[in-house]
N, C-alpha and C positions, 0 to 999 in steps of 0.2 A: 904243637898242641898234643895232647896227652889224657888219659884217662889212667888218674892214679887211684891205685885200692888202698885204703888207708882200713886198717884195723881197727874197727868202733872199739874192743875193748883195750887195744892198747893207745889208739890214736898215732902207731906207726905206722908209715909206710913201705907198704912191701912188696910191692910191684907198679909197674907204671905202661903202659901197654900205647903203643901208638896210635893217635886219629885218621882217619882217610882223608883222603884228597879229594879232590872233584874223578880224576881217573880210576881211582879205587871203587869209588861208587859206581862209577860209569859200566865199570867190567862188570860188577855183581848183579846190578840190573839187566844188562843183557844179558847173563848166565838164567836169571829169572827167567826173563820173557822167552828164552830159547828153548826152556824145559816147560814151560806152561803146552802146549799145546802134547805134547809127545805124553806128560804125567797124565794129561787129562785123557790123552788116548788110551792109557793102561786101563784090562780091567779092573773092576773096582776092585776084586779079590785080590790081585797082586799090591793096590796100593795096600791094601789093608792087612797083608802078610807084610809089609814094611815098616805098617806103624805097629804092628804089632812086633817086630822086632825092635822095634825102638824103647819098647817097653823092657824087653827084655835085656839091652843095654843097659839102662836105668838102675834094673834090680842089680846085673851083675857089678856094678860099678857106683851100690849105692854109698859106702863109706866113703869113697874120694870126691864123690861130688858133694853129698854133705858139706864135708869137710870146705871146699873152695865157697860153698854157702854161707857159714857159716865164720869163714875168714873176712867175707867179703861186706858182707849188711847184720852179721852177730848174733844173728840165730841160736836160742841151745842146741846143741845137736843133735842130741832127740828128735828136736822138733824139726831138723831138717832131714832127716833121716827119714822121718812120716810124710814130709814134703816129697822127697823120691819117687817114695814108694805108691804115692798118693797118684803121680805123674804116670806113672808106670798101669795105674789100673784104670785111667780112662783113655789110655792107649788100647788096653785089652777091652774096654767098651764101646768105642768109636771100630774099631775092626771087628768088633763080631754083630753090633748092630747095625752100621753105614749101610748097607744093602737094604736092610728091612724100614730104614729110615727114606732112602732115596729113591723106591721104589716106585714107578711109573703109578700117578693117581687114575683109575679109571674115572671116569664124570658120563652118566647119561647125557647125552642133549639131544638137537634136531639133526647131528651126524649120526653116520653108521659107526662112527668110532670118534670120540674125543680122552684125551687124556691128559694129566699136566706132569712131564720130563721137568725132571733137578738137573739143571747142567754148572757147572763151576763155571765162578766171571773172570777168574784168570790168575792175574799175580795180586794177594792181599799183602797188605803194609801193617804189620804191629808196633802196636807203640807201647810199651811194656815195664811195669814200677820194678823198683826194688824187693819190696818188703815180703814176695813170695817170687822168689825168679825165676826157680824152674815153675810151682804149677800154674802161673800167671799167663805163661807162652804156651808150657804144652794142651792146658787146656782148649785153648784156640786152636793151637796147630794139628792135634790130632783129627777133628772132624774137620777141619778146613783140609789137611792135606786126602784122606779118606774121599773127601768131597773132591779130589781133584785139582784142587788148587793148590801152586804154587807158594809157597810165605819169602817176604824179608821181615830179621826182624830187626827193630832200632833199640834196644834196650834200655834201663837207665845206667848214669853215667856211673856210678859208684859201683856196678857189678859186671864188669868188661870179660873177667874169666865165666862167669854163668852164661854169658850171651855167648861165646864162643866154646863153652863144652856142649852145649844145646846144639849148636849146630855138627858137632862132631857124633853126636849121638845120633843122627838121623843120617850124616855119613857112615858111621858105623852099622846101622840097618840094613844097607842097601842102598839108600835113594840117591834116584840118578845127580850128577851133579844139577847146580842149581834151582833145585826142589825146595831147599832150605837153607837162605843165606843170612848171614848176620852182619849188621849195617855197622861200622865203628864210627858211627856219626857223633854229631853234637843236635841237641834239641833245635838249637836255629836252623839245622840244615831238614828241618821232617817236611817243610811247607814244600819245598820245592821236592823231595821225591814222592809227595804224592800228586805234585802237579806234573810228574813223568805220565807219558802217557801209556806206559809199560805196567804203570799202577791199577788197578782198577778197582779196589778197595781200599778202605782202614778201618782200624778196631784200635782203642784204646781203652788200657786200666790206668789209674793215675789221676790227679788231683782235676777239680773243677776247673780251675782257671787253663788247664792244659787242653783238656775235654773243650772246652769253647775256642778254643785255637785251632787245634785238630777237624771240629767240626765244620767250623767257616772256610777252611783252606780247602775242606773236601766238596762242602756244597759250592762252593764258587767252582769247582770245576767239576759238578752232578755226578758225584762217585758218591756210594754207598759209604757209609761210616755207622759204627758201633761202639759206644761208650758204655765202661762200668765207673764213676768217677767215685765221687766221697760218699762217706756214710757217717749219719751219727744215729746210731741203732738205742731203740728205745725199749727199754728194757722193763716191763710192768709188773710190778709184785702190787699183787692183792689182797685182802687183808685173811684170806684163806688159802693161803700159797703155804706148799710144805717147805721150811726156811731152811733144812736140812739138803735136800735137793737143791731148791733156789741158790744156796748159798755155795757151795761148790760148785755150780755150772757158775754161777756170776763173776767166780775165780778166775774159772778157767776161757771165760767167753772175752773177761776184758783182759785179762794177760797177759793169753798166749801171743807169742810174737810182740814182748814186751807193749800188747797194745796197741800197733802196729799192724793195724789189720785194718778194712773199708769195715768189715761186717760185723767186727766188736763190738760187744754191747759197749756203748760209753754213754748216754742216759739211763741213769737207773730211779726210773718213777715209780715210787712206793707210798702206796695209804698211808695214810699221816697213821692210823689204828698199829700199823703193824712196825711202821719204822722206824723204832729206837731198836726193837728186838732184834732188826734185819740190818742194823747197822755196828748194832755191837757184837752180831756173828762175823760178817762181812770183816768190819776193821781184823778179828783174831787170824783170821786167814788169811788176807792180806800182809799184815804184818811178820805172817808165817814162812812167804818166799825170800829166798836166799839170793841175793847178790853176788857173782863172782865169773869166774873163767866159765864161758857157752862154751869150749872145749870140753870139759868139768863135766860129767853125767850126772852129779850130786848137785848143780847147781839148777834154781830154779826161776830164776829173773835175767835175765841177758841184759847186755848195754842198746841203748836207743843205736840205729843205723850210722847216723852222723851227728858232732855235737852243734851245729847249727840246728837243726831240727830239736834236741833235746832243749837248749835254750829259749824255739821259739814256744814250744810246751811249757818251758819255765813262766815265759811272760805273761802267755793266760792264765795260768794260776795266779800269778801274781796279781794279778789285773782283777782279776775275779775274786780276793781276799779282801784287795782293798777296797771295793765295794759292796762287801758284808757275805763272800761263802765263807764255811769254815773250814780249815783244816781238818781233817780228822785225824789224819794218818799219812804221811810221806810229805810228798810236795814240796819236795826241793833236790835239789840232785845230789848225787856220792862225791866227797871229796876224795875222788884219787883217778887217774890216768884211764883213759877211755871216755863214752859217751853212757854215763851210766845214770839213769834218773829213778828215786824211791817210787815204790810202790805205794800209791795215792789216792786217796779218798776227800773227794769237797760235797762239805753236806751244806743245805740250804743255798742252794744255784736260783737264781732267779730272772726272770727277763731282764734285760740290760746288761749282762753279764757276759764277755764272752764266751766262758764256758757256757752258759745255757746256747749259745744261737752258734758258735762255733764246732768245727769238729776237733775235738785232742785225741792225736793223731800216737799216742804212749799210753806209758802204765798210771794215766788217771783217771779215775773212775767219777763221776759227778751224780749227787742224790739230788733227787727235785720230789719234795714232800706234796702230797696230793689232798685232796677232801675225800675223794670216792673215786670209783671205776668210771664216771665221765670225765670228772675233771682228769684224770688220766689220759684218758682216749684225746680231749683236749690238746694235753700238751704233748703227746706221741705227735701228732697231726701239725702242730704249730711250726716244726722245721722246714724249712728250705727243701732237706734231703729225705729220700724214701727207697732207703735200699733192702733194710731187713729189720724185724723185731719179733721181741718174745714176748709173751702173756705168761706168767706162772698162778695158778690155781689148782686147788684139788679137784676142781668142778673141771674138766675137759669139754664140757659142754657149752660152760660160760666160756672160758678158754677162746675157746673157735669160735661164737658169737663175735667177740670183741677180737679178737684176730683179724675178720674179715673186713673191720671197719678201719682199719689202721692203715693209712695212706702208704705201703711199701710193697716193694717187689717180691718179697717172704714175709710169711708169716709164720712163727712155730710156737708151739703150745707144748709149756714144761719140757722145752730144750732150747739148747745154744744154735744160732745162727750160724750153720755151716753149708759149705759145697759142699754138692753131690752130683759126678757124674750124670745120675739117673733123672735126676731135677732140672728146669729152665730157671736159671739165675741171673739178678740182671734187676736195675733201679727203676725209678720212674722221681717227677721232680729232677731235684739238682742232681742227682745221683744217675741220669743217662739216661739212654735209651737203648734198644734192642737186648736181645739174650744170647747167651751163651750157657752151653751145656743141655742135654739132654738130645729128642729130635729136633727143637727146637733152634737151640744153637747151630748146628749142622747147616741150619735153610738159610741162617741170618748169609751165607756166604756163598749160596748158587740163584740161579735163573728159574724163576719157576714158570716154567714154559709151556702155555698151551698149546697142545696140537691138534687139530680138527679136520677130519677126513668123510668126507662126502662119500 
């Protein structure tokens, strides 16, 4: 068995990388468990001189890892280039914050002294998608290791070289061995090492039905787990939204990463008052991206990761025309070698449809015409999922009213749904539990330990 990297835009393959065995595994976990207690003994400053040089591996070596990013799930390169770079600066924020984050909490009580100690729970388990590979892990790893803890990571199957330059970059740092291993597993084998008892967490990003797998394997055996799963981000233009702005973030928000993103806008719920005007801007820009080699710097649409996934995109579309959306614009794939699918707009989405109740997971964009700013807030609210949304108005004021009532983990007012280091990011709904990022991220992965002294 094997994990073969097959080229989304050529659909060759170009390398094939071997699977582990039960012994394979067996070594990598006790390299974990043996470094858990010794990493956890370092001061914090030297671990965080380590992820801090981890960052600056990153930088020095951002053109080749692109590069294998972008061979690997078809990213433009640009945008994996930003992905690096991106890796690299919450390394330099988890190391110069982790201190001031895990710093002993004084608490008055009926002691002469109580306080609550961050202590790390040991060796964490990542379970870890495609569709961003470096900053998907290192955003975990850096305040998880910072914090003390140990990582394996299992990556997905389609990017073998990402999982394993990722560990080579925190070898090249410095960190002791087994601080940070990479699993060459298969999905069926993740239930059983987190029922190693060597495990003592998991964190997963990746799809819902995964997220419920992941979760029950962990609570049946009362380890900690942390889920970011699906999103289908609601996207609210109002009938005083500047369409100029609107309309270039909306580009750029369902897009980038040919769409291919949890946190992409892919509901775009607009007042009936404003959306012809916003759809006949939308369609010109849309239609404006270029199809072709993600090698290409000139190119501005990339091929879907795999063309299994691009077809099952095909089907909701399909599905949802033939029961009354409309085409606007793309919604159908490229004929020619790769997993390449047009840049797409469905107007008139409506309950029953699976694009309205599904997430499309590419570069399809779905309109759901509204009456007013409740009926809006309505249908933002009506999904399953609640990972992120935007509100666009010139009223900032309105804005953040109706921001606060929208059932999701983010909320942004006249911008695109992104991470930030500085931010706690993270669903609520089908979209998961716990956070990552910020101080906040940092705790989801230690002992918050009271100690009380007489």
């Amino acid at each position: 068995m094997s994990f073969d990297v097959i080229n989304p835009a050529t659909g060759e393959k170009v390398k094939s990388l071997p699977a582990w065995d039960k012994n394979e595994i067996e070594v990598a976990l006790a390299e974990a468990a043996s470094a858990a207690p010794l990493w956890a003994a370092l001061p914090l400053e030297k671990r965080a001189e380590i992820v801090t040089n981890a960052g600056q591996v990153l930088r020095d070596n951002k053109d080749r890892y692109a590069a294998i990013i972008t061979q690997e799930m078809g990213k433009l390169i640009n945008e994996a280039k930003a992905e690096v770079e991106k890796c690299a600066t919450v390394c330099d924020y988890y190391a110069q914050h982790g201190a001031e984050f895990l710093a002993d909490e004084l608490i008055e009580s009926d002691a002469s002294k109580s306080y609550v100690a961050h202590q790390p729970l040991g060796t964490v388990l990542a379970v870890m998608p495609w569709n961003f590979p470096f900053w998907q892990v290192m955003r975990f790893a850096a305040p998880a290791l910072v914090a003390g803890n140990t990582a394996v990571l299992k990556h997905a199957s389609n990017v073998p070289q990402c999982a394993l330059a990722i560990e080579e970059i925190f070898e090249q740092a410095g960190a002791p061995k087994g601080v940070f291993k990479t699993l060459m597993i298969r999905a069926s084998q993740v239930k059983s090492v987190i029922e190693d008892a060597r495990i003592h967490a998991v964190t997963l990003t990746g799809s819902e039905p995964a997220g419920r797998q992941v979760a029950a394997a962990a609570a049946a055996v009362l380890k900690k787990s942390v889920l970011e799963l699906g999103g289908s981000d609601a996207f609210i233009v109002l009938e005083d939204a500047d369409l100029d702005l609107t309309v270039k973030s909306a580009v750029i928000s369902r897009y980038l990463n040919t769409g291919q993103s949890c946190i992409a806008a892919k509901r775009f719920i607009v007042v009936e008052q404003i959306a012809d005007a916003f759809i006949s801007r939308f369609k010109v820009a849309v239609e404006a991206l270029q199809h072709g080699d993600p090698m290409d710097e000139t190119t501005t649409l990339a091929p879907m990761a795999r063309t299994d996934l691009r077809d099952e995109l095909h089907a909701q579309v399909t599905d949802s025309i033939a029961v009354g959306a409309v085409a606007v614009t793309g919604c159908e794939p490229i004929e020619q070698s790769g997993a390449y699918y047009k840049a797409s707009i469905l107007d008139n989405v409506k309950p029953g449809m699976r694009a309205y109740t599904e997430e499309l997971f590419g570069p399809v964009a779905i309109v759901i015409r509204v009456k007013d700013e409740q009926a809006a807030l309505a249908v933002a609210n009506s999904s399953v999922f609640g990972l992120g949304s935007s509100v666009w108005t010139q009223d900032s004021e309105r804005g953040e009213h109706l921001a606060l009532k929208i059932q999701a983990g983010c909320s942004f007012v006249n911008g695109f749904v992104k991470s930030d280091a500085r931010l706690p990011f993270g669903g609520i709904k089908h979209s998961g539990f716990g956070r990552e990022l910020s101080h906040h991220g940092i705790k989801e992965f230690v002992n918050a330990k009271t100690v009380w002294i007489k």
